[in-house]
N, C-alpha and C positions, 0 to 999 in steps of 0.2 A: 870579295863580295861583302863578306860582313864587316868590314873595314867601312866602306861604303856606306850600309847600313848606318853605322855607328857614325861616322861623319856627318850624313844628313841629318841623324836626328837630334847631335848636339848641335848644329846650325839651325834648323828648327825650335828646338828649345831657348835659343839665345836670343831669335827673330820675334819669337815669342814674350820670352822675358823682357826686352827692351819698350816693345809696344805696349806690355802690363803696365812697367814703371814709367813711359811719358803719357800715359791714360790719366795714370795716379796722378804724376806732379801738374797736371793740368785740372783736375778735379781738385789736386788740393790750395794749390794758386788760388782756385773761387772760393775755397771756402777759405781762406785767407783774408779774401777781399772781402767779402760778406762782415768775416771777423772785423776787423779793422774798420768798418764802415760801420759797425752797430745792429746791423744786421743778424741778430747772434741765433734766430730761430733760421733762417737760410743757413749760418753757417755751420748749427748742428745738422743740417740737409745735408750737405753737401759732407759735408764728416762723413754721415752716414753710410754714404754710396763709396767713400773708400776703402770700405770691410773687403770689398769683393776681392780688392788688391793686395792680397796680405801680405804676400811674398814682399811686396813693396815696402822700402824705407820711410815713404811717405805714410804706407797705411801706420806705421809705430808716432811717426811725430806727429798725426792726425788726432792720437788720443791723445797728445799732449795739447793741441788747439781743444780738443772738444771738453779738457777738462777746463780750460780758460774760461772759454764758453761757458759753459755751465755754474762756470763761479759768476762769470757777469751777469748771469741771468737768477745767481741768487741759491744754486741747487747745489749746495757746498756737498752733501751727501752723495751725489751724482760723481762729482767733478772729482773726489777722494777716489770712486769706484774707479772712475779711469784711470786715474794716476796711478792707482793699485795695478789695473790691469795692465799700461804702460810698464811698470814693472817687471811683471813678468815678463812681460815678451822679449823688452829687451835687453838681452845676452849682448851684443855686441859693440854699442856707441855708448862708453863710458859716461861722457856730456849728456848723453839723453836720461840713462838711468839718473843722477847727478838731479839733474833741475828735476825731473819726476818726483827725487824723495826730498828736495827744499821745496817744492811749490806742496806736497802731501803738508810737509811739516808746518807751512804758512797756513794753509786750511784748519790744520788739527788748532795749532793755536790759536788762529781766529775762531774758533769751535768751544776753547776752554779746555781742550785736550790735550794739556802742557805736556804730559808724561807719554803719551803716542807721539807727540809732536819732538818731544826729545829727541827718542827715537829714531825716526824718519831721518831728522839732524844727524843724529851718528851713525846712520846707512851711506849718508849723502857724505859727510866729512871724508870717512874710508877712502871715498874715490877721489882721484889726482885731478882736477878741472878748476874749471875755473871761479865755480861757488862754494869752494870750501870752507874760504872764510865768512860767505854769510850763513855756512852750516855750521860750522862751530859757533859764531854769536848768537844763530835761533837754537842750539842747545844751550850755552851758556844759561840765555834767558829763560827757557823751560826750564833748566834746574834748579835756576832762582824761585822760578815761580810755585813749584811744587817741593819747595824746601830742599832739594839738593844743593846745598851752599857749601859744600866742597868739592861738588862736582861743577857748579857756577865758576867758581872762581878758578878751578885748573882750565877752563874752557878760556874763560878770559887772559888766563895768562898766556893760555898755549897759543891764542889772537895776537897777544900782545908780541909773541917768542916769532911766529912766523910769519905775522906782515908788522917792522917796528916800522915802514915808511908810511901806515896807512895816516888819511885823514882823520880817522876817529881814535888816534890813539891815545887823545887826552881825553875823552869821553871815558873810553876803555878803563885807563889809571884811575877814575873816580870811581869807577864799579869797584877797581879790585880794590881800592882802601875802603868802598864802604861796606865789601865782602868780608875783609880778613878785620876790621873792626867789629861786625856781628859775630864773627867764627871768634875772634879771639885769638887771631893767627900775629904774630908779630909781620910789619911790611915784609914783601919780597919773600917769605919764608917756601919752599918749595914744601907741596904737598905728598905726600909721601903714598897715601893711599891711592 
């Protein structure tokens, strides 16, 4: 009998869980659509009403549209808050936390916020994804820019050390010689600190 019990109610709870999360990915499809169309006041709407669905995957990459949103619509202080709170939530999609603390660090530095935006950069590097190298070049340049010029320059090399096939690697090599010319580092010399 309590087997029984116990049966019905994780078949319930799962009949459950499935109609939350196709609610979600259909509320959030519109606010997608809205996104993508320019519509950025309907798609903060439609963001909205996916709170209710939290349990949902969708309600976590919701904050990640609604901090878009918010930057399109100009409210960079707003769009940080989300991306902060996307943070938190989420514990478990590598990729999500990843882009949440590169798009934070994109904000901070468009903000003037080199040294938050570092930051951010070396939360997002940590993670194995697939924007590691535009988080090590948005630290790179944060360190540049708020005079960390040995931390610039191990950032560019470390660019340099684990993507040598990129496109921008001769871009890269004129940073670093016009790094270790200001530091006074001989070429190529490895940083030690």
């Amino acid at each position: 009998m309590i087997f029984a019990v116990i049966v019905a109610a994780l078949l319930g709870w799962d009949l459950y869980s499935r109609r939350q999360n196709r609610l979600a990915a259909e509320e959030y499809a519109r606010a997608v659509d809205f996104y993508h169309g320019g519509k950025y006041k309907e798609a903060l709407e439609a963001l909205k009403r996916l709170e209710i669905y939290r349990s949902s995957f969708y309600s976590r990459l919701g904050l990640l549209y609604t901090a878009n949103t918010q930057a399109a619509l100009q409210d960079n202080s707003k769009a940080a808050d989300s991306l902060r709170q996307l943070i938190a939530k989420e514990q478990k999609e590598p990729v999500v936390r990843q882009t949440a603390y590169v798009s934070l660090g994109y904000l901070q530095e468009q903000g003037g916020q080199c040294q938050e935006a570092a930051s951010s950069f070396a939360e997002a590097e940590k993670i194995a994804g697939p924007l590691k190298a535009d988080a090590t070049l948005g630290k790179a340049r944060c360190s540049a820019l708020t005079g960390k010029l040995k931390d610039a320059l191990a950032s560019y090399r470390a660019y340099v050390s684990d993507n040598p096939s990129s496109d921008r690697i001769n871009e890269i090599s004129v940073r670093i010689q016009e790094l270790e010319a200001k530091i006074g580092e001989a070429p190529g010399a490895v940083n030690t600190k």
